[in-house]
C-alpha positions, 0 to 999 in steps of 0.5 A, a space after each residue: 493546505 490540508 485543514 490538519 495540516 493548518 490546524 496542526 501548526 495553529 495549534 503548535 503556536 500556542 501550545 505550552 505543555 512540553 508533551 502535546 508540543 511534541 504530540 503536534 510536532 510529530 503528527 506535523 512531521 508524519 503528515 509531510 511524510 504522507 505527503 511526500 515532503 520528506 526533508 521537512 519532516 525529517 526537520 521535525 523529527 530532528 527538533 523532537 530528538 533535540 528537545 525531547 529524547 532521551 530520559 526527558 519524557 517516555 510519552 515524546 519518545 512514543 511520538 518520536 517513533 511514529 514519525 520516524 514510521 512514517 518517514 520510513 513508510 512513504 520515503 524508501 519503504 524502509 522495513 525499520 519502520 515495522 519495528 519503530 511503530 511496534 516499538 511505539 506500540 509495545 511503550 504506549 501499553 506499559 505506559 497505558 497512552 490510549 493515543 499513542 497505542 491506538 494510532 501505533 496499532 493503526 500503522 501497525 496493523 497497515 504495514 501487517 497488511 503491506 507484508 501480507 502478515 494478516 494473522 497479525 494484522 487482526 490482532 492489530 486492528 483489535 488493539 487499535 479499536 481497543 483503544 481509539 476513542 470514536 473522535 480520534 480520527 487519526 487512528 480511526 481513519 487508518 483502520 478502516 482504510 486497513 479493513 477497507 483495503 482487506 476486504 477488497 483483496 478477499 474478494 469481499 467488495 460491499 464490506 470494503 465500501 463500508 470501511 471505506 465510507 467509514 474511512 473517509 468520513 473520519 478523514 473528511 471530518 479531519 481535514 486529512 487530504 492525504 487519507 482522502 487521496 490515499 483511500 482513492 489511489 488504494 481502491 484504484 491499486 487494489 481493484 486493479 491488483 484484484 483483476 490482474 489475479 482474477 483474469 488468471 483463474 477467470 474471464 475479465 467483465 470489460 466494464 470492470 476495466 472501463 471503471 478502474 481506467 476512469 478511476 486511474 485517469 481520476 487519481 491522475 488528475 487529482 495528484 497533479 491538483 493537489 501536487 502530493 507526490 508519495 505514491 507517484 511511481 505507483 500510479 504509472 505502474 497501475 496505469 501500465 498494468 491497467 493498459 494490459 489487461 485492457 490489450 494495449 500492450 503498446 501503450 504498457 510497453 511505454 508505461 512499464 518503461 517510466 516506471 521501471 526505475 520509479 521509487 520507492 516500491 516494496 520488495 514483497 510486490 515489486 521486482 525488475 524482474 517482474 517488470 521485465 516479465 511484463 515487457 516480455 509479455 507485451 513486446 510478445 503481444 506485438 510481434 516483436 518474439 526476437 527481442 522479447 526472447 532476448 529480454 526474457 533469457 535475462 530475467 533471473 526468476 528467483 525474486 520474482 519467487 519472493 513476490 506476494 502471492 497474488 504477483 507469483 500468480 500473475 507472473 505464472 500465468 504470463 509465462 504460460 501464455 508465453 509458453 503456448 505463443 512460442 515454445 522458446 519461452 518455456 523454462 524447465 520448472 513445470 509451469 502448468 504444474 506450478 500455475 494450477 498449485 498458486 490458483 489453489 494457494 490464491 483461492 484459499 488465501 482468499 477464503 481464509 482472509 475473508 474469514 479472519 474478517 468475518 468480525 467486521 463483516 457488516 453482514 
């Protein structure tokens, strides 16, 4: 068991007052969330609503939201979930809760950065550091993994390693092996996210590739120690996007496989349609044309269009490829045209986002 986990139920049983019971049982509750236990937090949730909702106590109201959050983060990604921490957020400053507004603004600025919001996100992380004192670690921890996780997609590699190192010192002195695990499995999704982008302007580093396969095989193992389960679609999902960059199309054919119908995944950078892309890609790559065409003419390509940036990119960048091995692929919407304006789009979303950070830059 988690030391905050341990601490947290320890500190349940002889707690009197009404409001750090409900403090304790929502923190309990958003820990089982994090960690995939969704039905026992979902428990807690009922019994803060039971005792707690309603006109009896505006501050239980802030933790109630919170844990309804992270249910809804980590169980089906669920976009109510933005609204509840903005909720908690918005009552933790009428009410001047400095725990509740510091932790709400920390989750905040998290789902900002999931919905690639980043404008909000700054404005987020300012709040959350406003007001998190330097021993919660609880907020303290998930804003630095939201700067950690930032700089890593600007392309800003050393100021990502600081706000990891500050991540994961707040959550080693926590107990929070949850943090832990997750500050591991961003650096591997991320670092992989970042090449996958990168190989469609430039050439990959074959050492790159050799880290982020030691890192995955590491996350791997890690999860089946720990049994924590939230984020295992994802893992499958990275190792097979890993397997084509590394040319091993066979073996991504059957990790796209598993983990086409894995959940929970977020629309804004998930599709079926891009994973049927992906195979198209690698069932190309080993010969097999005919069927790959058959699954391409399938795709609808609208919500590919809805994808981040970065997922655009990459599919632009495949169907080019594709577009240049059999002429069959090629589709009337101007791929090249289309893949030189989203290398231009990327570029200077990089920039602009490393910018936006440049307050947190240790340089």
């Amino acid at each position: 068991m988690s030391r905050l986990l341990s601490r947290l139920q320890s500190d349940l049983l002889i707690a009197s007052d009404p409001l750090e019971k409900a403090e304790l049982l929502a923190r309990i509750s958003g820990y089982l969330a994090r960690t995939g236990r969704f039905d026992e937090a979902r428990q807690f949730v009922a019994e803060l609503r039971l005792n707690y909702a309603g006109e009896k106590s505006g501050l239980a109201t802030v933790w109630i939201m919170l844990a309804e959050a992270l249910i809804h983060i980590f169980s089906d990604l669920n976009p109510l979930a933005l609204d509840r921490v903005k909720r908690a957020q918005i009552l933790g400053l009428a009410m001047k809760y400095p725990a509740a507004i510091a932790l709400a603004s920390a989750w905040r600025a998290h789902l900002e950065f999931e919905n690639s919001l980043f404008e909000a996100m700054v404005i987020s992380i300012r709040t959350g550091m406003r007001h998190a004192a330097l021993d919660d670690h609880d907020s303290q921890v998930r804003l630095a993994m939201v700067l950690a996780n930032a700089f890593m997609i600007s392309g800003d590699r050393a100021n990502s390693q600081v706000w990891f190192a500050k991540a994961r010192n707040h959550a080693v002195k926590n107990g929070d092996q949850a943090s832990i695990e997750a500050l591991l499995y961003n650096r591997t999704a991320f670092g992989i996210s970042i090449v996958r982008s990168d190989r469609c302007i430039d050439i990959v580093q074959q050492a790159d590739l050799v880290t982020l396969r030691k890192e995955v095989e590491s996350d791997m193992n890690l999860q089946k120690l720990t049994g924590i389960s939230a984020l295992d679609n994802h893992i499958y999902l990275w190792s097979a996007r890993l397997s084509i960059l590394e040319g091993k199309f066979a073996e991504a054919i059957e990790g796209l496989a598993s983990s086409r119908q894995g959940f929970p995944f977020a629309d804004y950078n998930f599709s079926q349609q891009m994973i049927d892309l992906e195979m198209v890609y690698c069932l190309a790559h080993t010969g097999q044309l005919d069927k790959a065409l058959r699954v391409f003419d399938s795709i609808d390509f609208k919500p590919i269009e809805c994808l981040d940036l970065d997922e655009r990119l990459v599919a632009a960048a495949m169907q080019y490829d594709l577009e240049l091995m059999d002429d069959r692929f090629r589709r009337e919407d101007g791929t090249p045209d289309r893949l030189v304006r989203l290398k231009l789009q990327y570029a200077a979303a990089r920039d602009h986002l490393r910018m936006s950070l440049s307050e947190w830059s240790a340089s």
